[in-house]
C-alpha positions in Angstrom: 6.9 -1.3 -9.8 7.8 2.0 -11.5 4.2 4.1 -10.8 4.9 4.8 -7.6 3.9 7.4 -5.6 5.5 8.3 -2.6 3.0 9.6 0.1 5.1 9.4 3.4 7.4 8.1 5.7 6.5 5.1 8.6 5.8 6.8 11.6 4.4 4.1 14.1 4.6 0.0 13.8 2.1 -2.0 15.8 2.2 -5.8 15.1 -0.2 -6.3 11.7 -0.7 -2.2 11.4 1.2 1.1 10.5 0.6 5.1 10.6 2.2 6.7 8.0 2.5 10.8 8.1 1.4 12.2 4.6 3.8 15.8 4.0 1.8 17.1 1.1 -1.8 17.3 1.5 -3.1 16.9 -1.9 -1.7 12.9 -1.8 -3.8 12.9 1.7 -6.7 14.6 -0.4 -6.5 12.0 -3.7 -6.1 9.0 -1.5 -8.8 6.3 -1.0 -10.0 3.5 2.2 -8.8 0.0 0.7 -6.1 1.8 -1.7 -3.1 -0.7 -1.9 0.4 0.6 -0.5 4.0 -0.9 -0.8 6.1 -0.2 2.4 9.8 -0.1 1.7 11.4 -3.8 3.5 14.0 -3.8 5.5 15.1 -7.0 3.4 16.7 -6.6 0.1 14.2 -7.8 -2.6 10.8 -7.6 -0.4 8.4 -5.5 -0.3 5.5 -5.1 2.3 2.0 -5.0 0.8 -0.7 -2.8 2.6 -4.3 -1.9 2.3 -5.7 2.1 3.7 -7.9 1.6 6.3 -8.4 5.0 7.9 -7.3 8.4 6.7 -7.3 10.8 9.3 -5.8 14.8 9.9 -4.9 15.8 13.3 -4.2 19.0 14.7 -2.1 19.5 17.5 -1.3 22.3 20.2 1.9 23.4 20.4 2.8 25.8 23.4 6.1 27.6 24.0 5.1 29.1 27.5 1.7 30.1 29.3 1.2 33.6 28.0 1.8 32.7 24.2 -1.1 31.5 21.8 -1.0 28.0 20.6 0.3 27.5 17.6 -1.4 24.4 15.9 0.4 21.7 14.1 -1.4 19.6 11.4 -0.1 16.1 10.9 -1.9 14.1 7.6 -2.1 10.6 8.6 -3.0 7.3 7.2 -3.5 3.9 8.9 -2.6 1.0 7.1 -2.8 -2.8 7.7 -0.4 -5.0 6.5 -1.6 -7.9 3.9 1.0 -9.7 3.0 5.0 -9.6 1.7 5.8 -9.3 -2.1 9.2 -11.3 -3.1 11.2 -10.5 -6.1 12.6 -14.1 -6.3 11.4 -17.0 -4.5 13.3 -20.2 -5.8 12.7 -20.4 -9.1 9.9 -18.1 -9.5 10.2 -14.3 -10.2 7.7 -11.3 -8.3 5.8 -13.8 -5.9 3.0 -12.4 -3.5 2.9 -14.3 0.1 0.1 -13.1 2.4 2.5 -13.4 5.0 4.7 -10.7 6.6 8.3 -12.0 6.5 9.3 -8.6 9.1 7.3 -5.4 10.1 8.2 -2.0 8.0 11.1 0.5 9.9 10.7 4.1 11.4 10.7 6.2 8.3 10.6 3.7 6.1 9.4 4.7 2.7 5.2 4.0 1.9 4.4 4.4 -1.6 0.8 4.5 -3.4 0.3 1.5 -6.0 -1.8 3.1 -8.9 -2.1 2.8 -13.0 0.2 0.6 -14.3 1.9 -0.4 -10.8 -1.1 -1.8 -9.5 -2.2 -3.7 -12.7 1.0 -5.0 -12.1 0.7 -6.2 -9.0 -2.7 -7.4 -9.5 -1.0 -9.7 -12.3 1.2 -11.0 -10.0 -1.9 -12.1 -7.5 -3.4 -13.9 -10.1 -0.1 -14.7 -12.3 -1.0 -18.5 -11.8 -3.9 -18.5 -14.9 -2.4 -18.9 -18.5 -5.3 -17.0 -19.9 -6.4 -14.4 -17.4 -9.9 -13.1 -18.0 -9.9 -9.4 -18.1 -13.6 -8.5 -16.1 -12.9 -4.3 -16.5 -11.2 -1.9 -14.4 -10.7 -1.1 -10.6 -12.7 1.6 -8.9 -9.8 2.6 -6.9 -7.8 2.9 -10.3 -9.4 3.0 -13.7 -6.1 2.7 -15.6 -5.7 -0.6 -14.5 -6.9 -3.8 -15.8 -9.3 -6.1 -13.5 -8.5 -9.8 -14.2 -10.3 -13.4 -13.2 -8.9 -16.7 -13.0 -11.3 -18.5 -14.8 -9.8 -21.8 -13.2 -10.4 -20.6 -9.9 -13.7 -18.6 -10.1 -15.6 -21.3 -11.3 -13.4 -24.1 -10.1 -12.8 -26.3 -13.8 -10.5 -26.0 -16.0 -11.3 -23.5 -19.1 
C-alpha cells in the first residue's frame, strides 16, 4: 500500500483490540469511527487489518511534589479492533485478505491510516475474486476511492 499515513505507535494489546497514541493532533482531528487501519506485523509479509472504534483524548495530571501545580499531559488516542490479517503471498496467490489474526500487533508497532488509493486497494483485494467488479460509487470514509460489488455474490448467479 503506498497511501499511507502514519498516525501512531501501538501502545496497549488486549486479545482482538489495540490503543494506539496519535502524536500530532490534526491526524486525531481528520480521523473517522469505522476508518480501516494497517498495523505493522511482527511477521515478514503480513499485515494486521483494523477498524476505529473509539477516538478518544485524555488528559492527565502530572505532579512533581505537593506544593507545585499540575501540569497536564494530553494523550490522543484511538481504539482499534482487529478484523483480520492481510498476506502478501499465500501459496500461489498474491495480496490475500484472511479475517483471521495470524499474531497480535507489538508495543510500538507502527498503525497507519488506509485512505485514497490505499484503501481502493485494499478494498480490491476483499473482493479480488469477481472478474468484472461492479463499481457502485465511492466510500464515505474516503471519496477518492472506488466502491465495488461482486455481482456474483450480491445477487448469488452468475453475471
Amino acid at each position: 500500500m503506498d497511501t499511507e499515513t502514519l498516525i501512531g505507535k501501538v501502545q496497549s494489546v488486549d486479545t482482538g483490540n489495540i490503543s494506539v497514541k496519535v502524536d500530532k493532533e490534526e491526524l486525531l482531528n481528520s480521523v473517522q469511527v469505522n476508518q480501516i487501519v494497517q498495523i505493522r506485523s511482527t511477521k515478514t509479509g503480513e499485515k494486521i487489518i483494523g477498524l476505529i472504534s473509539k477516538i478518544m483524548r485524555k488528559a492527565v495530571a502530572d505532579k512533581i511534589d505537593e506544593s507545585s501545580e499540575p501540569d497536564f499531559i494530553v494523550e490522543n488516542i484511538i481504539k482499534v479492533n482487529l478484523v483480520g490479517t492481510l498476506l502478501e503471498k499465500s501459496g500461489t496467490d498474491n495480496n490475500v485478505f484472511k479475517r483471521t489474526l495470524n499474531t497480535v500487533p507489538s508495543i510500538d508497532a507502527d498503525c497507519f491510516l488506509l485512505q485514497g488509493e490505499g484503501l481502493s486497494k485494499f478494498m480490491n483485494i476483499i473482493s479480488s475474486n469477481s472478474e468484472n467488479p461492479l463499481k457502485i460509487g465511492k466510500y464515505t470514509i474516503s471519496e477518492m476511492s472506488d466502491a465495488n460489488l461482486d455481482g456474483n455474490k450480491f445477487l448469488g448467479l452468475p453475471i
